[in-house]
Each structure stands twice: as structure tokens, then as C-alpha cells.
GURONU-969885 format. One line per field, with one value per atom (N, C-alpha, C, O): residue in three letters; atom name; y, z, x. Coordinates in pm, 1 decimal. Example, Ala and Ser with C-alpha at 12.3 -4.5 7.8 and 13.67 -1.06 7.14 Angstrom:
<atoms>
residu: c(ALA;ALA;ALA;ALA;SER;SER;SER;SER)
atome: c(N;CA;C;O;N;CA;C;O)
py: c(-569.0;-450.0;-330.0;-331.9;-225.0;-106.0;3.0;113.8)
pz: c(780.0;780.0;780.0;846.5;708.0;714.0;787.0;803.9)
px: c(1319.0;1230.0;1320.0;1423.6;1285.0;1367.0;1290.0;1340.9)
</atoms>
This chain:
<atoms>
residu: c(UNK;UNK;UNK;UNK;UNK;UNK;UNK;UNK;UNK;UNK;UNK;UNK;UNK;UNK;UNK;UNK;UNK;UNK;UNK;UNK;UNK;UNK;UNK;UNK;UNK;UNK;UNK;UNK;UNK;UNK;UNK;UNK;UNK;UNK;UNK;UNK;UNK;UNK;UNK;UNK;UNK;UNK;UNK;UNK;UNK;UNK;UNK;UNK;UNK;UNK;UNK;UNK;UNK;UNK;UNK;UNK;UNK;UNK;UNK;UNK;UNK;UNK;UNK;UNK;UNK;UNK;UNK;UNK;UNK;UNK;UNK;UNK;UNK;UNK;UNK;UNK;UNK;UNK;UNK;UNK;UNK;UNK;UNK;UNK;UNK;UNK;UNK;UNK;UNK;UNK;UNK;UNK;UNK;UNK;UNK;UNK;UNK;UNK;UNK;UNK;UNK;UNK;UNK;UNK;UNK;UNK;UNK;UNK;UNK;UNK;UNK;UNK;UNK;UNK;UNK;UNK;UNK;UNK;UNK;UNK;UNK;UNK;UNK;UNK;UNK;UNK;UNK;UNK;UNK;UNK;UNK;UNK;UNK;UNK;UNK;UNK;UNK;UNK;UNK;UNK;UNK;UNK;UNK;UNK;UNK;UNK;UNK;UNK;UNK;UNK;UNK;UNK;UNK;UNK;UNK;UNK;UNK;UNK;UNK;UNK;UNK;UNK;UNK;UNK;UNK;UNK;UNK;UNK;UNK;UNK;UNK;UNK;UNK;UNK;UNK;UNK;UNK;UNK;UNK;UNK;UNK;UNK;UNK;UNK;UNK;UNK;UNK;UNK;UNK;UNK;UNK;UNK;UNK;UNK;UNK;UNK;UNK;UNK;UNK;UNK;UNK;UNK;UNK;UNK;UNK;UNK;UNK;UNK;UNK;UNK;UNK;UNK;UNK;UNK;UNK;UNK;UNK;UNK;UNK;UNK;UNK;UNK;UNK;UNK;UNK;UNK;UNK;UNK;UNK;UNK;UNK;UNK;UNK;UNK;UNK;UNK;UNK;UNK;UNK;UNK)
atome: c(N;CA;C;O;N;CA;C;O;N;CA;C;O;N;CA;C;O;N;CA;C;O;N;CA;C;O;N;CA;C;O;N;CA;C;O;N;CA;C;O;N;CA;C;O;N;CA;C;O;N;CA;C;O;N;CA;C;O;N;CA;C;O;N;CA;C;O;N;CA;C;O;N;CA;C;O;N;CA;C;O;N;CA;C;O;N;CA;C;O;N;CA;C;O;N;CA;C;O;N;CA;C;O;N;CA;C;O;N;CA;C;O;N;CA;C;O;N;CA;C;O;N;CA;C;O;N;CA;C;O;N;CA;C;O;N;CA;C;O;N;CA;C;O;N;CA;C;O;N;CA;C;O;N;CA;C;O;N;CA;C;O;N;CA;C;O;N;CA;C;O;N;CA;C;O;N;CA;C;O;N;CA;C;O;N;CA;C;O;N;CA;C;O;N;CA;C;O;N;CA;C;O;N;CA;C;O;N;CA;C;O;N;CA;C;O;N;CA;C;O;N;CA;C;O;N;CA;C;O;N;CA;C;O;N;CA;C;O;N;CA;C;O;N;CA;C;O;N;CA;C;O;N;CA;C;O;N;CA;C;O;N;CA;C;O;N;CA;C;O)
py: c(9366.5;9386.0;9535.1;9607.9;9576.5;9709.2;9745.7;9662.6;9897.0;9950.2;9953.4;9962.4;9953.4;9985.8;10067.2;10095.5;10135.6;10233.8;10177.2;10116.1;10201.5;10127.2;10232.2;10275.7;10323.7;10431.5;10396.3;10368.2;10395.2;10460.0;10558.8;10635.8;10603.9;10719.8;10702.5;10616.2;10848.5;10859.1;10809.7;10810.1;10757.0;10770.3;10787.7;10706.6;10866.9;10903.1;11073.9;11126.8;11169.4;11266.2;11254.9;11172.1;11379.0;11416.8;11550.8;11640.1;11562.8;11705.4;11716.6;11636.0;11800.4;11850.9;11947.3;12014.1;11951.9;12024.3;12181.8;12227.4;12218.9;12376.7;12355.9;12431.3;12196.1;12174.9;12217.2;12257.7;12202.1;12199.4;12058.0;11956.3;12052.7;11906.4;11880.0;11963.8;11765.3;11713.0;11617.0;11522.1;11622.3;11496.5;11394.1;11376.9;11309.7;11211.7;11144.9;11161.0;11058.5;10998.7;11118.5;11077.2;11211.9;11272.3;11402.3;11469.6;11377.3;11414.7;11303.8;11344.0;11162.4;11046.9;11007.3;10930.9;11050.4;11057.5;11193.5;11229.1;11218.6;11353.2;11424.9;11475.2;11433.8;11444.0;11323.2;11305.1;11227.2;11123.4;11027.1;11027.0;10951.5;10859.6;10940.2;10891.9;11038.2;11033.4;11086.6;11034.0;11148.0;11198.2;11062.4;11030.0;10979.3;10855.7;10798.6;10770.8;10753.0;10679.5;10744.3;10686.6;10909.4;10981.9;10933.5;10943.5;10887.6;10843.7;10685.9;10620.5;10658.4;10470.7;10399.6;10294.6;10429.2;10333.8;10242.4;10308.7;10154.9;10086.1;10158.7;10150.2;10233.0;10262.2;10179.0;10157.5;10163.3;10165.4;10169.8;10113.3;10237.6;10238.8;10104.4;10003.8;10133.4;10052.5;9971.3;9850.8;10081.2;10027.5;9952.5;9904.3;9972.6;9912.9;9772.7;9712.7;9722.0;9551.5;9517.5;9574.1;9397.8;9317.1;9225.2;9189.0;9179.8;9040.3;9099.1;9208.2;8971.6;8988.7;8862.4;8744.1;8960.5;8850.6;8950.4;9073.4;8885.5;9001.7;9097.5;9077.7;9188.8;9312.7;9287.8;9343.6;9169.7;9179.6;9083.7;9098.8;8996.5;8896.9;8983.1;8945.6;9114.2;9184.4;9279.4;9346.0;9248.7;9299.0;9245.8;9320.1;9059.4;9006.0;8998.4;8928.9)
pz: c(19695.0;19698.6;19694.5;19767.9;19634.5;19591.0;19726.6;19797.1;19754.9;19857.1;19857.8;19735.6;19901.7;19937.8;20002.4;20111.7;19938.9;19974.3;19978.9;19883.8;20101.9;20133.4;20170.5;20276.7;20070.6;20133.2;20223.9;20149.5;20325.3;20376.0;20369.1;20420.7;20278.8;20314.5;20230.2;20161.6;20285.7;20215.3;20070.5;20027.8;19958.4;19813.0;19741.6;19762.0;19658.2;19569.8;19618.6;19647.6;19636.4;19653.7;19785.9;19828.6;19855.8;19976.2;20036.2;19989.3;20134.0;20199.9;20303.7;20391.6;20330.8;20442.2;20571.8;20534.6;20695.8;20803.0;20725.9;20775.4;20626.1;20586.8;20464.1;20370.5;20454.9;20280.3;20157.1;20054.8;20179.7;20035.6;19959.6;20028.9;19886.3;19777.7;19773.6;19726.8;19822.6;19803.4;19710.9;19738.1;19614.7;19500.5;19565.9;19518.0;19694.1;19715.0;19605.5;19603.6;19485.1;19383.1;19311.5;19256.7;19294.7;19211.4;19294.1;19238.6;19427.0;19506.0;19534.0;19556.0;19542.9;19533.4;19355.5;19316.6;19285.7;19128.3;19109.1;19011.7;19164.1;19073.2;19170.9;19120.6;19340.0;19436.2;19517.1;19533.3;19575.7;19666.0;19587.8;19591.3;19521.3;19442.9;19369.4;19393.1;19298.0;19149.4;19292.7;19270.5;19386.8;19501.9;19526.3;19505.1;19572.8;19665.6;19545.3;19574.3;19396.7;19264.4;19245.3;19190.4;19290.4;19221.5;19355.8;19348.3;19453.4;19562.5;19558.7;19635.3;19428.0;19394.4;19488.8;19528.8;19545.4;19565.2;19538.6;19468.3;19548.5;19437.5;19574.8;19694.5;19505.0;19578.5;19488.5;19377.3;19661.3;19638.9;19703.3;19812.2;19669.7;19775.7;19827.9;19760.8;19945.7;20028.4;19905.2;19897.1;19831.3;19764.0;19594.4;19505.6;19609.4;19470.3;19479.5;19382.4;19616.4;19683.8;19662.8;19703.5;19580.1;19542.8;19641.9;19686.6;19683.8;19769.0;19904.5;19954.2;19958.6;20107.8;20177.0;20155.6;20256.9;20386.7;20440.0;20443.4;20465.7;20543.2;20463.3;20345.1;20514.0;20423.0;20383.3;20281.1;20462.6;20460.6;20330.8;20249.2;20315.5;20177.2;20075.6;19985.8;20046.3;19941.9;19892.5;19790.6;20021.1;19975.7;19941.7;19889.3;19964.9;19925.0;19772.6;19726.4)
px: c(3602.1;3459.1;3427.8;3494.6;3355.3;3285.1;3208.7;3151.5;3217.5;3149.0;3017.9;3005.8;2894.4;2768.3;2730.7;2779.7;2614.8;2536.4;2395.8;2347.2;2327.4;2171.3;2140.5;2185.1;2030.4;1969.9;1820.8;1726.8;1799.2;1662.9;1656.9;1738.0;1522.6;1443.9;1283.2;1228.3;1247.7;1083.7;1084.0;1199.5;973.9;974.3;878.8;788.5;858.5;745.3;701.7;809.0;594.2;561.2;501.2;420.8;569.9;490.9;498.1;568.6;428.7;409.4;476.0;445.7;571.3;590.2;508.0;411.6;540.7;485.8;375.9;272.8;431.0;396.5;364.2;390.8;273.1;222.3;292.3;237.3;434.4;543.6;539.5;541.4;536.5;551.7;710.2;787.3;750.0;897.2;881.5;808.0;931.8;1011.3;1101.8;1213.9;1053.9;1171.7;1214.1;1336.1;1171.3;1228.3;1290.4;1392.6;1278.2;1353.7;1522.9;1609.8;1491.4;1597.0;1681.9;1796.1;1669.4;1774.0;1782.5;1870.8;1710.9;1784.6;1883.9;1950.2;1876.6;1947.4;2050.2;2150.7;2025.2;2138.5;2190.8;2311.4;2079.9;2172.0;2283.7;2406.7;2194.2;2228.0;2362.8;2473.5;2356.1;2454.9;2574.7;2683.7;2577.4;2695.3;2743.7;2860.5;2650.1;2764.3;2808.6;2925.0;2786.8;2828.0;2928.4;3022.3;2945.0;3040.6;3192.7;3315.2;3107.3;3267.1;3326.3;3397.1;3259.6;3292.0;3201.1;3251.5;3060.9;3000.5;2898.3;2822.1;2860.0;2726.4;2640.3;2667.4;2526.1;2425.9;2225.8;2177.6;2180.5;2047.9;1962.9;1973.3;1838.7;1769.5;1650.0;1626.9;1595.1;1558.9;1402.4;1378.7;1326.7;1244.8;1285.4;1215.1;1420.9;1412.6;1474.6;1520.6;1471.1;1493.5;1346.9;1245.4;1366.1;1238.0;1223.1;1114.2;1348.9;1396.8;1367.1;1395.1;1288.4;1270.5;1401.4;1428.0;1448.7;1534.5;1664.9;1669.7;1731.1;1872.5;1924.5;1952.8;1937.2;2057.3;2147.9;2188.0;2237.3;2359.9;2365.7;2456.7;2278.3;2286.1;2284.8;2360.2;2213.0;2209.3;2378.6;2396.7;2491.9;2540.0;2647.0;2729.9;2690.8;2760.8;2782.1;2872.6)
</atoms>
């Protein structure tokens, strides 16, 4: 069985404490995501589960 990666975190554009704009979708495209793929694991994050019910079913 293939390893898993279940990211939680923020997604889409937001502000930090000192009104900076963060790219969450584009900081798990381009650093989270492609790092853990690059250590053999299936990664995904928490919004791109359509399916509602246990975690653990998503990763059988």
C-alpha cells in the first residue's frame, strides 16, 4: 500500500497579522505538495475531498 499525505491547511488568498497576501493554493502547488510526491507519497489536501465520512476510508 502506497503512503499518504492528508494536508490540513488554509486555501485560496489571505491576509496575514501585517496585511501581506499569502497564496495558500499556490504554496501547496508548487512547495507542499510537489516535496512530499518527491518522498513517494500520494498527497492531498483536505479541500480537494468531495466525499464526506472517515479519513481513514479515503485512504484505503
Amino acid at each position: 500500500m502506497k503512503l499518504h499525505a492528508f494536508v490540513a491547511m488554509p486555501f485560496g488568498i489571505k491576509r496575514d497579522s501585517e496585511g501581506n497576501t499569502i497564496d495558500f493554493n499556490r504554496v501547496y502547488a508548487e512547495l507542499i505538495k510537489p516535496s512530499l510526491e518527491a518522498t513517494g507519497l500520494d498527497v492531498f489536501r483536505a479541500d480537494e475531498e468531495h466525499r464526506a465520512g472517515d479519513i481513514w476510508a479515503l485512504l484505503k
